[in-house]
N, CA and C of each residue as an Amber inpcrd file, in Angstrom:
protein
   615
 -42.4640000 -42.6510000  42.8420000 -43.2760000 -43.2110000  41.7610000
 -44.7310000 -43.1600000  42.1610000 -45.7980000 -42.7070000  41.2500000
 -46.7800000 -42.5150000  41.9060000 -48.0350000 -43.5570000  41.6120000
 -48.8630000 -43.5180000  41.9410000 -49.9480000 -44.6920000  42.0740000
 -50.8650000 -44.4990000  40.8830000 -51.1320000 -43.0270000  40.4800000
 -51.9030000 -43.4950000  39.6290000 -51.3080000 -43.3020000  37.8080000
 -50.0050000 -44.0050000  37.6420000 -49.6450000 -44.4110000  36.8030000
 -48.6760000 -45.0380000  36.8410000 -48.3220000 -46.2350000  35.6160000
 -47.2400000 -47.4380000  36.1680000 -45.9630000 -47.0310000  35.3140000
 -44.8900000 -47.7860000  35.9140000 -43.2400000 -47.3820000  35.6290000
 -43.4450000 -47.5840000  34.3810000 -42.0980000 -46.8160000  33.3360000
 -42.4040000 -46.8710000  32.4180000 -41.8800000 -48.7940000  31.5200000
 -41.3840000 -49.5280000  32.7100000 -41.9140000 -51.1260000  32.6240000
 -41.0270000 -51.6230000  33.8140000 -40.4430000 -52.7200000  33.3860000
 -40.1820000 -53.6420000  34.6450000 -39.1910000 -54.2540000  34.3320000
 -38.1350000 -54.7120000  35.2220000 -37.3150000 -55.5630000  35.6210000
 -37.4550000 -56.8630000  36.1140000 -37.1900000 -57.9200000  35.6680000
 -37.3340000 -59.3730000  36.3180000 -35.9770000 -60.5150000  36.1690000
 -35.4110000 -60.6360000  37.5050000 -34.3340000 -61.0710000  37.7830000
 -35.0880000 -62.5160000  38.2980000 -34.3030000 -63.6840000  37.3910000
 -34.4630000 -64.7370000  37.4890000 -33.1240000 -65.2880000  38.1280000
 -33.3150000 -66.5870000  38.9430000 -31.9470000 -66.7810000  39.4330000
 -32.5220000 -68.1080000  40.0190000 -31.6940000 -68.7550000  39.7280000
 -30.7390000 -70.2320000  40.3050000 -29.7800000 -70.3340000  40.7990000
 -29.2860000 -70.8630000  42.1160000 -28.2000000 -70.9590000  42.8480000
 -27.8870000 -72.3670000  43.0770000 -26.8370000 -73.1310000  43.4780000
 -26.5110000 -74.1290000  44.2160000 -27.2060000 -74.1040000  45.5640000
 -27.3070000 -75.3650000  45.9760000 -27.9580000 -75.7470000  47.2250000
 -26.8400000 -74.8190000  48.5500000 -25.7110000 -74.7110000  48.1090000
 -24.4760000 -74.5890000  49.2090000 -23.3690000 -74.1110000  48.3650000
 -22.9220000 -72.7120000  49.4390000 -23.3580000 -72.7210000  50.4330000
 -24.2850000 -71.5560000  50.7810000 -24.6800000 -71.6440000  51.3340000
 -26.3040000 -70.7400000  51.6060000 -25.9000000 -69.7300000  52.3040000
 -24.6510000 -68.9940000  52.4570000 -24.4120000 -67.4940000  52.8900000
 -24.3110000 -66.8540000  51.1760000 -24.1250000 -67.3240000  49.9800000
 -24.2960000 -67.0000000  48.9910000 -26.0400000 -66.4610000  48.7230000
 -26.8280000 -67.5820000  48.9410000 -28.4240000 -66.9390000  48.7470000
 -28.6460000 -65.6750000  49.6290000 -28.2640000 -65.9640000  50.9360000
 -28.3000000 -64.5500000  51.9580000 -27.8410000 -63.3410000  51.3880000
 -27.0400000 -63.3950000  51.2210000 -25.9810000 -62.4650000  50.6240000
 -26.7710000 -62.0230000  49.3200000 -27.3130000 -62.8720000  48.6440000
 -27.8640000 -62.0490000  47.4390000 -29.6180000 -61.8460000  48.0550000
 -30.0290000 -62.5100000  48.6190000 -31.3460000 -61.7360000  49.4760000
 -31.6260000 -60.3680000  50.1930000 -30.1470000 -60.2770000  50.6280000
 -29.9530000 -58.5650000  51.2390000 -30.0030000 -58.0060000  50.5300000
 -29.4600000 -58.1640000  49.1200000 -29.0300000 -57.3440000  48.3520000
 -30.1750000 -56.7200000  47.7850000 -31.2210000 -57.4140000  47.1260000
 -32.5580000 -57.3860000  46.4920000 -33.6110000 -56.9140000  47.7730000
 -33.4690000 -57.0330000  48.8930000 -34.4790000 -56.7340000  49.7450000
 -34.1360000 -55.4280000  50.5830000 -32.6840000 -54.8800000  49.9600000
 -31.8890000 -53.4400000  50.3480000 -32.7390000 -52.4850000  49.6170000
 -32.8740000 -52.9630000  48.2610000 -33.2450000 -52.2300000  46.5220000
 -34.4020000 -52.1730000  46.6100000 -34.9000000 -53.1070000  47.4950000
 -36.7880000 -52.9700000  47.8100000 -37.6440000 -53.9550000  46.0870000
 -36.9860000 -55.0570000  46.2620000 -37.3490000 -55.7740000  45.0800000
 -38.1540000 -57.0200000  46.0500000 -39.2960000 -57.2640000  44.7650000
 -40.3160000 -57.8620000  45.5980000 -39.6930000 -59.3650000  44.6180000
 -40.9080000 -60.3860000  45.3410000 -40.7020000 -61.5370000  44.5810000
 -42.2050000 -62.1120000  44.1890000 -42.0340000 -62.3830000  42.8970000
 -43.5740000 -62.8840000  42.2650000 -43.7820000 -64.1160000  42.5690000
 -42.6710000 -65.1660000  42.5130000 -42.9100000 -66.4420000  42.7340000
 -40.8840000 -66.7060000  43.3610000 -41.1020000 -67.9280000  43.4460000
 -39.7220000 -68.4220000  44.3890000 -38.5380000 -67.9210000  43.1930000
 -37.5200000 -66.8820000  43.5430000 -36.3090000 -66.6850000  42.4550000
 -36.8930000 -66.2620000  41.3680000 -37.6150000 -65.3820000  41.4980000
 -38.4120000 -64.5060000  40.9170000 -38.2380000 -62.6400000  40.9570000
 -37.5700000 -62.3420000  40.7580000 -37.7370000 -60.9120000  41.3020000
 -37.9910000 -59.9560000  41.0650000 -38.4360000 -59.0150000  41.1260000
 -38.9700000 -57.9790000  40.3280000 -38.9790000 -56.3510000  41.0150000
 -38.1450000 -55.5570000  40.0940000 -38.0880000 -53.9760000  39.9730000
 -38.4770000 -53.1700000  39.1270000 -39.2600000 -51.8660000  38.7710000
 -39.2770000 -50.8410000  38.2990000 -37.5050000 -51.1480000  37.2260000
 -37.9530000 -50.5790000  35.8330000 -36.7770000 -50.4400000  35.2440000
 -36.5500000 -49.0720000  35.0640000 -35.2950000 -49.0060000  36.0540000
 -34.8560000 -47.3350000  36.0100000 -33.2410000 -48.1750000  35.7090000
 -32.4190000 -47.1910000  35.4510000 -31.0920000 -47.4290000  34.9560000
 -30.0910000 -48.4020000  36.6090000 -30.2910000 -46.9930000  37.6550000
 -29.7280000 -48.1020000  39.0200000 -30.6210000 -49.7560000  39.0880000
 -31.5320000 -49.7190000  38.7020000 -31.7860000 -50.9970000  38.6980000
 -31.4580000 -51.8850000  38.1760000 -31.6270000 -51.4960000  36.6550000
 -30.6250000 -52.6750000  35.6530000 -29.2980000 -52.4950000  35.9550000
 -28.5910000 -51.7730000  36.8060000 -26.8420000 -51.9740000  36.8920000
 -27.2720000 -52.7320000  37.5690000 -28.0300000 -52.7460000  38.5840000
 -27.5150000 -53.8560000  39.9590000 -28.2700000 -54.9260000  39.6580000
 -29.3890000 -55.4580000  38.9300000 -29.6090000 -56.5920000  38.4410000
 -28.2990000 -56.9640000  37.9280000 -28.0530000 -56.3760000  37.1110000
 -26.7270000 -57.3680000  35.8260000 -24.8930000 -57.4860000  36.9610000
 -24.8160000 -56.5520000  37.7620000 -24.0120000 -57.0810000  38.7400000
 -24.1110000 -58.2290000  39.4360000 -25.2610000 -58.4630000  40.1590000
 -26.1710000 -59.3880000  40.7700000 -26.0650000 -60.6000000  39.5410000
 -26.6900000 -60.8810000  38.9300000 -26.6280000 -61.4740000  37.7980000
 -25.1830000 -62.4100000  37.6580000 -23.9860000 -61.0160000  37.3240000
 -22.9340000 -61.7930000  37.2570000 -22.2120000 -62.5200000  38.3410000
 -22.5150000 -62.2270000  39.8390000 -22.2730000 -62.4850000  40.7230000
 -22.7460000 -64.0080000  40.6780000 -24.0860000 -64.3510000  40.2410000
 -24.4180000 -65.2900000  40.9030000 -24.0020000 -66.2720000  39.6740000
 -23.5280000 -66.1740000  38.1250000 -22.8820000 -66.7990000  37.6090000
 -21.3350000 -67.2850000  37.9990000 -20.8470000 -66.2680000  38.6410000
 -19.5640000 -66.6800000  39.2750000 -19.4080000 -67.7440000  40.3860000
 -20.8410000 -67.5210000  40.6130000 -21.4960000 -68.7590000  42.0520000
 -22.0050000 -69.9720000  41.6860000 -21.2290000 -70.0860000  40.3290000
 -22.0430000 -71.4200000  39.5540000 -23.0250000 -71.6230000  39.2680000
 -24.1940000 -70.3510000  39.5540000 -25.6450000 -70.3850000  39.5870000
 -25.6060000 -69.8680000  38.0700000 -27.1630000 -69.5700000  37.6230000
 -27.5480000 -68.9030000  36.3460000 -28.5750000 -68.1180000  36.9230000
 -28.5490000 -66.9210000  36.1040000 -29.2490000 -65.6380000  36.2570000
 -29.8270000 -65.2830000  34.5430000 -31.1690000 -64.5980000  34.9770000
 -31.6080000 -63.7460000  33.5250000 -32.0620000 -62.7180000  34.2540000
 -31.7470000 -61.3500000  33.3580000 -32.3410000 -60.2360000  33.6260000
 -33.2230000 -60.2110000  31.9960000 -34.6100000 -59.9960000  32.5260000
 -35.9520000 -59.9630000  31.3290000 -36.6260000 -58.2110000  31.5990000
 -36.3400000 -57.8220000  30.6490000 -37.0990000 -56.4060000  30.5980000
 -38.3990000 -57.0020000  30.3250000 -39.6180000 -56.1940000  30.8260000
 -40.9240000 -56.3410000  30.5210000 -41.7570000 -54.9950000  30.4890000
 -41.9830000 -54.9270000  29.0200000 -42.6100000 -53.3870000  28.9380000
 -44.0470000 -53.2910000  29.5710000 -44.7440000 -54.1350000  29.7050000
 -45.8600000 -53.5550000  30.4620000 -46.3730000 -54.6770000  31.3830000
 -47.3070000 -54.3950000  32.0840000 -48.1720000 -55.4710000  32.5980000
 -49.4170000 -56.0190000  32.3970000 -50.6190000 -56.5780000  32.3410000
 -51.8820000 -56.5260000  32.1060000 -52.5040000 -56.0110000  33.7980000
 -53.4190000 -55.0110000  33.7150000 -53.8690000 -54.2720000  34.6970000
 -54.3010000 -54.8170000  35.7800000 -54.6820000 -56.5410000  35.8290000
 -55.1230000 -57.4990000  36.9550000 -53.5370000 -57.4710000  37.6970000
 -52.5000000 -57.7680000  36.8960000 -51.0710000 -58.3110000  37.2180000
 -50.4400000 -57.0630000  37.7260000 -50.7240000 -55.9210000  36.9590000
 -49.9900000 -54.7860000  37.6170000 -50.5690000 -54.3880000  39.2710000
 -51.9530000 -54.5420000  39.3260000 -52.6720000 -54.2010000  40.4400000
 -51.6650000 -55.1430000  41.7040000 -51.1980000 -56.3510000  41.1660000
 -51.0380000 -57.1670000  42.3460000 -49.5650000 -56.5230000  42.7150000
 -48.9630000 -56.5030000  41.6860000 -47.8770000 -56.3220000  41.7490000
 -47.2560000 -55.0390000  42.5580000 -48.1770000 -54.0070000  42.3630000
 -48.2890000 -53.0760000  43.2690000 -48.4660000 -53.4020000  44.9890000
 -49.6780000 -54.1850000  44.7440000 -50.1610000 -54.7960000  45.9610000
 -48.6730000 -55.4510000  47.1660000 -47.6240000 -56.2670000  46.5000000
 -47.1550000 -57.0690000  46.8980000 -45.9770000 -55.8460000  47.5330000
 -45.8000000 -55.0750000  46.3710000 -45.0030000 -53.9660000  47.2600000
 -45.0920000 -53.2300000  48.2910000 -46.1690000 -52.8570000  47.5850000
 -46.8710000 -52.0870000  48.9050000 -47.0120000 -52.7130000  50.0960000
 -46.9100000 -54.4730000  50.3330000 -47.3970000 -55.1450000  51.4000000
 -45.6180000 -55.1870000  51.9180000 -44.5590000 -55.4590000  51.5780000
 -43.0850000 -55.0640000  51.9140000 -43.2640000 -53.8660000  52.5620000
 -43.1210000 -52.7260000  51.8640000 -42.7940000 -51.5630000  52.7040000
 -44.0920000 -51.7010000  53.8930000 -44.8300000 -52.3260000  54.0440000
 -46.2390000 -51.8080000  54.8410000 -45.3910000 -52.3800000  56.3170000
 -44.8010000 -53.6770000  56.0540000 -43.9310000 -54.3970000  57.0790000
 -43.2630000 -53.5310000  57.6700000 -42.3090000 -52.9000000  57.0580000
 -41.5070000 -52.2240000  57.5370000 -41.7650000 -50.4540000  57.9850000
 -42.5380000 -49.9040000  57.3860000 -43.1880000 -49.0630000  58.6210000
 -44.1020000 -49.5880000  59.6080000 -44.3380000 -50.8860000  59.9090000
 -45.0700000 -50.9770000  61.0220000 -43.7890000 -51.5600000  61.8710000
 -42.5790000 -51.9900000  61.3510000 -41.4900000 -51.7970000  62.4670000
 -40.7090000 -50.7150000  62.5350000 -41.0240000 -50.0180000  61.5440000
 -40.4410000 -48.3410000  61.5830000 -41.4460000 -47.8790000  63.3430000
 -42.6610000 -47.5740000  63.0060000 -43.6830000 -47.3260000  64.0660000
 -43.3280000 -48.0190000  65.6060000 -43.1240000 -48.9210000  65.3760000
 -42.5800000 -49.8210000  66.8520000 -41.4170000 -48.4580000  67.7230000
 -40.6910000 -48.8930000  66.1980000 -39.8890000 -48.3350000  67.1640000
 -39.8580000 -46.8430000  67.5260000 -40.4240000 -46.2390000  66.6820000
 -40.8680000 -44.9450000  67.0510000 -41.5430000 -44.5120000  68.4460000
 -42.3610000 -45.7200000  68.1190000 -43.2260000 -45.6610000  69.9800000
 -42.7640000 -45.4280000  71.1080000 -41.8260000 -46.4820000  70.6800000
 -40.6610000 -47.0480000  71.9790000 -39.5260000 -45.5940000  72.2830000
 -39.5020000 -45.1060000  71.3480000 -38.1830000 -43.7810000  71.8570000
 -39.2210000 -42.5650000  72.2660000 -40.4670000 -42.5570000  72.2190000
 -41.5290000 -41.3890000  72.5600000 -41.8430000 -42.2760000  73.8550000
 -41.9740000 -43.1190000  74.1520000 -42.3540000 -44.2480000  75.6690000
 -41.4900000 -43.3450000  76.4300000 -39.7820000 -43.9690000  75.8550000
 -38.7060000 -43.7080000  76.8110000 -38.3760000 -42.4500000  77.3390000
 -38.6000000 -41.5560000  76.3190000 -38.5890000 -40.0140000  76.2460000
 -39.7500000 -39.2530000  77.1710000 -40.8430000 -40.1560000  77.6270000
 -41.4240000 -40.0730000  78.4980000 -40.9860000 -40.1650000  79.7780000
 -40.9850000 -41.7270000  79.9800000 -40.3830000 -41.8630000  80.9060000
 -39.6510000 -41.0450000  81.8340000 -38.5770000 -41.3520000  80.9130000
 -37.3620000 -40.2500000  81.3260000 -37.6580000 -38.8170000  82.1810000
 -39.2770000 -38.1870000  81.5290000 -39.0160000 -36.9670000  81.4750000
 -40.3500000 -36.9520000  82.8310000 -40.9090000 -38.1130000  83.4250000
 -41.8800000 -38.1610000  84.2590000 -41.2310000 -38.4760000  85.3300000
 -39.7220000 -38.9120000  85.0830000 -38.6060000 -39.1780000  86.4370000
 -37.7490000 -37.9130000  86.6000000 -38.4160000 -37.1770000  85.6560000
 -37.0870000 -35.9280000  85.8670000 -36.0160000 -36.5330000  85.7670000
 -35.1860000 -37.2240000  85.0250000 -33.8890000 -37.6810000  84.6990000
 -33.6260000 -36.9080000  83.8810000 -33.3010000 -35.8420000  83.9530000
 -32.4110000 -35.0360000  82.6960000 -30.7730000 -34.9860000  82.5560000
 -30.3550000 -36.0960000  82.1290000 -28.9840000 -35.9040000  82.0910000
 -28.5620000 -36.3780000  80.8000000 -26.7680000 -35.9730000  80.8310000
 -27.0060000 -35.9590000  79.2030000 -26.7600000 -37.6230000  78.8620000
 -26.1760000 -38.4000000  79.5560000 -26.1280000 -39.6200000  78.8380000
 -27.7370000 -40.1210000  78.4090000 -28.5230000 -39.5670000  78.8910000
 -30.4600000 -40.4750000  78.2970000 -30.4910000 -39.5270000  77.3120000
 -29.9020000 -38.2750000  77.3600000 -30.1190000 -37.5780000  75.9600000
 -29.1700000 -37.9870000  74.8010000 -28.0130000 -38.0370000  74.4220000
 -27.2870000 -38.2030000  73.9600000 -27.6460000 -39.9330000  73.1210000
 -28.0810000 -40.8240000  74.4210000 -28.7650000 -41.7810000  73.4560000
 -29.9250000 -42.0230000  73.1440000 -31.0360000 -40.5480000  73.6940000
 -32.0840000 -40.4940000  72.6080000 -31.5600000 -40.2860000  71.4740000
 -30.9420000 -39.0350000  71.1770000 -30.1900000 -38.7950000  69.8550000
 -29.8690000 -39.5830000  69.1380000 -29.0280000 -40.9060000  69.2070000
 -28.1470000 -42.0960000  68.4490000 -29.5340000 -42.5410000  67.7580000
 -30.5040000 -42.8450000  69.1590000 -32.0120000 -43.7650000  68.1490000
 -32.8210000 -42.6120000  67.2240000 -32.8350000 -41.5220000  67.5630000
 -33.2340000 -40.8460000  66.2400000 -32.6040000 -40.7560000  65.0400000
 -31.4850000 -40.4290000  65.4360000 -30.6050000 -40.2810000  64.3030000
 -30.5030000 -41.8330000  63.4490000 -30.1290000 -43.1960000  64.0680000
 -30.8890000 -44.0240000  63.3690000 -32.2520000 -44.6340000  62.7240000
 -33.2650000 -44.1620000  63.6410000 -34.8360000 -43.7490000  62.9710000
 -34.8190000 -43.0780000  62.1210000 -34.0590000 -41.9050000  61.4030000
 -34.0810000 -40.9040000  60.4500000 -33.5970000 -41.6700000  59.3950000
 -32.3390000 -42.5620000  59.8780000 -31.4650000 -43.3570000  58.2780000
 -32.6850000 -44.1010000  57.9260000 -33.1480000 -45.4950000  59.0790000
 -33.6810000 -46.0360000  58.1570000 -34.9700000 -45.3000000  57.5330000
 -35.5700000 -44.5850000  58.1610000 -37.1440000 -43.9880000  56.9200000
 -36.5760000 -43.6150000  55.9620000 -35.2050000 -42.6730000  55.3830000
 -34.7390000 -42.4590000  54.3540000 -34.7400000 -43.5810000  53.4750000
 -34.4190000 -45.1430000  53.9210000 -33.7400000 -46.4460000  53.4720000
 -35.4060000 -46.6860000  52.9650000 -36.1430000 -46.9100000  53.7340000
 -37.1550000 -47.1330000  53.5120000 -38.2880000 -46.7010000  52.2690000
 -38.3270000 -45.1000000  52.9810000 -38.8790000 -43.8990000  51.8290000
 -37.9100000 -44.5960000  50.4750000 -36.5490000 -44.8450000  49.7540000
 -36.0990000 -44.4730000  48.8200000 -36.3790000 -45.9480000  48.3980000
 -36.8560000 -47.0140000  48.6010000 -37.8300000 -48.3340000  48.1300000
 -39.0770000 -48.1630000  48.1320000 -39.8050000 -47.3130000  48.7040000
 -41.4410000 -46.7700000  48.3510000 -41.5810000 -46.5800000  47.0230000
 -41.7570000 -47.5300000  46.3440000 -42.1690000 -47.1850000  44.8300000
 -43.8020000 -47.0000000  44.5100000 -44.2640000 -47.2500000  45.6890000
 -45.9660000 -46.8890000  45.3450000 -46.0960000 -46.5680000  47.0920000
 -46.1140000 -45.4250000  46.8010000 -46.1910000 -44.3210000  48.4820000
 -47.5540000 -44.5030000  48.2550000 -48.0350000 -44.9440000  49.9970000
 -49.4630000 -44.4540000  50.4200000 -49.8600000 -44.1440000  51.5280000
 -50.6020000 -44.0120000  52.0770000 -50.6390000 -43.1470000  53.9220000
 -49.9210000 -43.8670000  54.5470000 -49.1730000 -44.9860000  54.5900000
 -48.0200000 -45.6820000  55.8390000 -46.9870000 -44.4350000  55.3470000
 -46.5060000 -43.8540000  54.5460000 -45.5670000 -43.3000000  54.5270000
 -45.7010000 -41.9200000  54.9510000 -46.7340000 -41.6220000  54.7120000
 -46.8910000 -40.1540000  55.3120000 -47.2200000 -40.2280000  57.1040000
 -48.1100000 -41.0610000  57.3490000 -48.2430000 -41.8760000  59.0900000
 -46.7160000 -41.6150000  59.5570000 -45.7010000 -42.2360000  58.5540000
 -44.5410000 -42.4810000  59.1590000 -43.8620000 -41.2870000  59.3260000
 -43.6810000 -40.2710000  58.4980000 -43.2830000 -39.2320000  58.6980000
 -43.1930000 -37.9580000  59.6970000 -44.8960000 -38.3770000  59.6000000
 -45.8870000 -37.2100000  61.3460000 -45.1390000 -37.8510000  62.4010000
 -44.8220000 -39.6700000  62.8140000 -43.9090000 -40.0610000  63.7720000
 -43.1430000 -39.5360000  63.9660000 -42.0030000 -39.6340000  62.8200000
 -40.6040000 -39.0770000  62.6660000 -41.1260000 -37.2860000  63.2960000
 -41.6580000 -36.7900000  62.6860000 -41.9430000 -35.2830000  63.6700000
 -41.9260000 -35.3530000  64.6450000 -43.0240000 -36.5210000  65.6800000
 -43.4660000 -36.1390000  66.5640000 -42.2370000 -36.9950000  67.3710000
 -40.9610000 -37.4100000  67.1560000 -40.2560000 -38.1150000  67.1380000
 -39.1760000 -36.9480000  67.9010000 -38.7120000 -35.6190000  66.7970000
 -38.3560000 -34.5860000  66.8950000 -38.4780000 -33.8740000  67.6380000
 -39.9020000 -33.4660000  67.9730000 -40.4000000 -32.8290000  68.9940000
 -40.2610000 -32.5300000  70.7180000 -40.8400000 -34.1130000  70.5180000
 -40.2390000 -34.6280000  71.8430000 -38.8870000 -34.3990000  72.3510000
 -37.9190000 -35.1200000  71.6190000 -36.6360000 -35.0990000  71.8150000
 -36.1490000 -33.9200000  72.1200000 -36.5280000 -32.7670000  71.0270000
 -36.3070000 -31.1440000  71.1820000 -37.0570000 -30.5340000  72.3440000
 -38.0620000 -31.0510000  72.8220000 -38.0840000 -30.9810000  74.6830000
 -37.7810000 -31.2180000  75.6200000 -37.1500000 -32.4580000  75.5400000
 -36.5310000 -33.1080000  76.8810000 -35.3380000 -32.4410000  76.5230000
 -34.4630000 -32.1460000  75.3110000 -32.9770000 -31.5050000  75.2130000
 -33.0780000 -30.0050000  76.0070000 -34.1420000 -29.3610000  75.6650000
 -34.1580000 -28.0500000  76.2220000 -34.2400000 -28.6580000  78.3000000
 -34.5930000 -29.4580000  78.6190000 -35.2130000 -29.6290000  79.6670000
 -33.3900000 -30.1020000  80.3170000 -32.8320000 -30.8310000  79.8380000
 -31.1520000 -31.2710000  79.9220000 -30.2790000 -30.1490000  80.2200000
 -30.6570000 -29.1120000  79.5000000 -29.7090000 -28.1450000  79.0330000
 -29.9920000 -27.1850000  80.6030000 -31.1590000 -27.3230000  80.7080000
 -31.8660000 -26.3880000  81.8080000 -31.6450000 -27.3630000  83.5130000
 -31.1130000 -28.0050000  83.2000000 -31.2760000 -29.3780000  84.4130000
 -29.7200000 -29.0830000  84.5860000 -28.6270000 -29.0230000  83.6470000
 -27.1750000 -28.9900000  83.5950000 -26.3580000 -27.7720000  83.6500000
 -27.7370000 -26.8990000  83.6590000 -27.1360000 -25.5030000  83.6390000
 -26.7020000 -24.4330000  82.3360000 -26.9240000 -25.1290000  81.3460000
 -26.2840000 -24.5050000  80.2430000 -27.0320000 -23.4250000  80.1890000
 -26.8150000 -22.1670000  79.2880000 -27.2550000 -20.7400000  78.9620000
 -27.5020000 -21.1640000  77.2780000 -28.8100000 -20.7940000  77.2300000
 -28.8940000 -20.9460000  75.5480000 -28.5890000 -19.3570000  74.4870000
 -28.2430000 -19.7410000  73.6090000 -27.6060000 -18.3930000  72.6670000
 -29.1480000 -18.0230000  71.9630000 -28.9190000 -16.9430000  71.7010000
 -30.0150000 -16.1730000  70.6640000 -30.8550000 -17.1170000  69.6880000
 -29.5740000 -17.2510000  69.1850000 -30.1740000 -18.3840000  67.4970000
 -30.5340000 -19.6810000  67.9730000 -30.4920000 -20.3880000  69.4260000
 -31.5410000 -21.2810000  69.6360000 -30.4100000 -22.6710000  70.3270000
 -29.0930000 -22.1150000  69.9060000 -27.8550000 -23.0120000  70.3880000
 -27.6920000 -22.7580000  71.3680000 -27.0530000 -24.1380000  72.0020000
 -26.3210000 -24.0170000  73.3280000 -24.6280000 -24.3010000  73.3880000
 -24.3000000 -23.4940000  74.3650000 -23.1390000 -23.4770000  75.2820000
 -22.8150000 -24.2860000  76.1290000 -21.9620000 -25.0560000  76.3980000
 -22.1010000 -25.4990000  78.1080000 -21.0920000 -24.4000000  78.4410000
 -20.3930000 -24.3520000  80.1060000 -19.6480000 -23.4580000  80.4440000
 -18.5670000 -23.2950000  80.2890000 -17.6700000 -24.5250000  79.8430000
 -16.8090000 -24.7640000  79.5500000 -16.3430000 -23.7650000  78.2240000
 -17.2910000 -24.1040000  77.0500000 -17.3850000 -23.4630000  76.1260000
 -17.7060000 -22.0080000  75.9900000 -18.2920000 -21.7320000  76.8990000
 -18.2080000 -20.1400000  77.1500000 -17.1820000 -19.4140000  77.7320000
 -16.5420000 -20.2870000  78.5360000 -15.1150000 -20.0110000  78.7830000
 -13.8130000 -19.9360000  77.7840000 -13.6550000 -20.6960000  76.6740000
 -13.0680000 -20.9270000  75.4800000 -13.4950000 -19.6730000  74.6410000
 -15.1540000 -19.4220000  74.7340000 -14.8950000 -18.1140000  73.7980000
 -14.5750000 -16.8620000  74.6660000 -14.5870000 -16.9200000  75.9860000
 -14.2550000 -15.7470000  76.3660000 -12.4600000 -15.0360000  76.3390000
 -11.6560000 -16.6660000  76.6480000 -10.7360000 -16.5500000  76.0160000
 -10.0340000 -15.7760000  75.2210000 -10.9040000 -16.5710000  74.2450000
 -10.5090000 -16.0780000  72.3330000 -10.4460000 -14.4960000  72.4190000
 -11.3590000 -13.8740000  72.9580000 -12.2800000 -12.6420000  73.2450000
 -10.9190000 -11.7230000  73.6190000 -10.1540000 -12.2310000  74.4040000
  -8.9360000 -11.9620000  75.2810000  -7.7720000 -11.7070000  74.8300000
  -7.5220000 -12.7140000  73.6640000  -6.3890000 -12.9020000  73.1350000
  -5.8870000 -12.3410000  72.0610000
């Protein structure tokens, strides 16, 4: 969704719950802060009206009637341009949170990946769980990116990370592979020996 024009209106999920028990409010706080829905005031909530949104408001909704609570879902076709500005603002200040703990942790696996690679430790268990933290760094920016409803340089910042994230990693792996002995193939893959033994096999048979 882009910045310099607004959704074509808005979603606002009102909600009342019982005091208890309060894994019910949690439970519906994840839910709204999964969807990347901000809050204007206390039980207040507010999304872009695209169609996944109004399903999961009116799920949400019925959920929390089943919880003895009351819910309204209020379409609102526009905003006045002071209110839309903020409203932007408030989003934008959510996701801003969370690429600056996206960034943390980005740091921290380019630190370690250092580390690692200033001890000459090339083995595959430090590689294998660089991998796990990228490969979870990759889910959440996806999680993240797909609640960016007003993208602005934190998201692109975040992305050059995620590269330089890649990079790294795709050096110290070559550096593993070369530390463990493996032979790399043409197209840029590796073998270990084992596996070159299996195709020589095949080759045989």
């Amino acid at each position: 969704m882009g910045t310099d024009s607004s959704p074509p209106g808005w979603l606002l999920l009102l909600v009342q719950l019982p005091s208890t028990p309060s894994s019910v409010r949690v439970a519906l706080w994840r839910r709204l802060r999964a969807a990347g829905a901000t809050t204007m005031v206390n039980s207040a909530w507010l999304l872009p009206d695209t169609v996944p949104h109004a399903e999961l408001f009116e799920q949400l909704r019925q959920n929390i009637i089943r919880q003895r609570g009351s819910g309204f879902v209020l379409n609102v076709p526009s905003l006045p341009a002071e209110v839309y500005e903020t409203v932007v603002q408030l989003f934008r200040a959510d996701r801003a949170r969370e690429y600056d703990e996206f960034a943390e942790r980005c740091t921290a696996l380019l630190d370690e990946i250092g580390k690692e690679t200033r001890a000459e430790k090339y083995t595959f268990a430090e590689l294998e769980e660089s991998e796990q933290d990228l490969e979870k760094l990759t889910r959440w920016l996806a999680k993240i990116q797909a609640r960016d409803f007003f993208p602005d340089e934190r998201g692109q910042q975040a992305a050059v990370l995620m590269a330089r994230c890649r990079s790294a990693l795709n050096g110290f792996s070559q550096a593993v592979y070369i530390a463990e002995g493996v032979q790399e193939v043409t197209d840029g893959g590796a073998w270990d020996s084992a596996s070159r033994e299996d195709a020589n096999a095949d080759d045989t048979t």
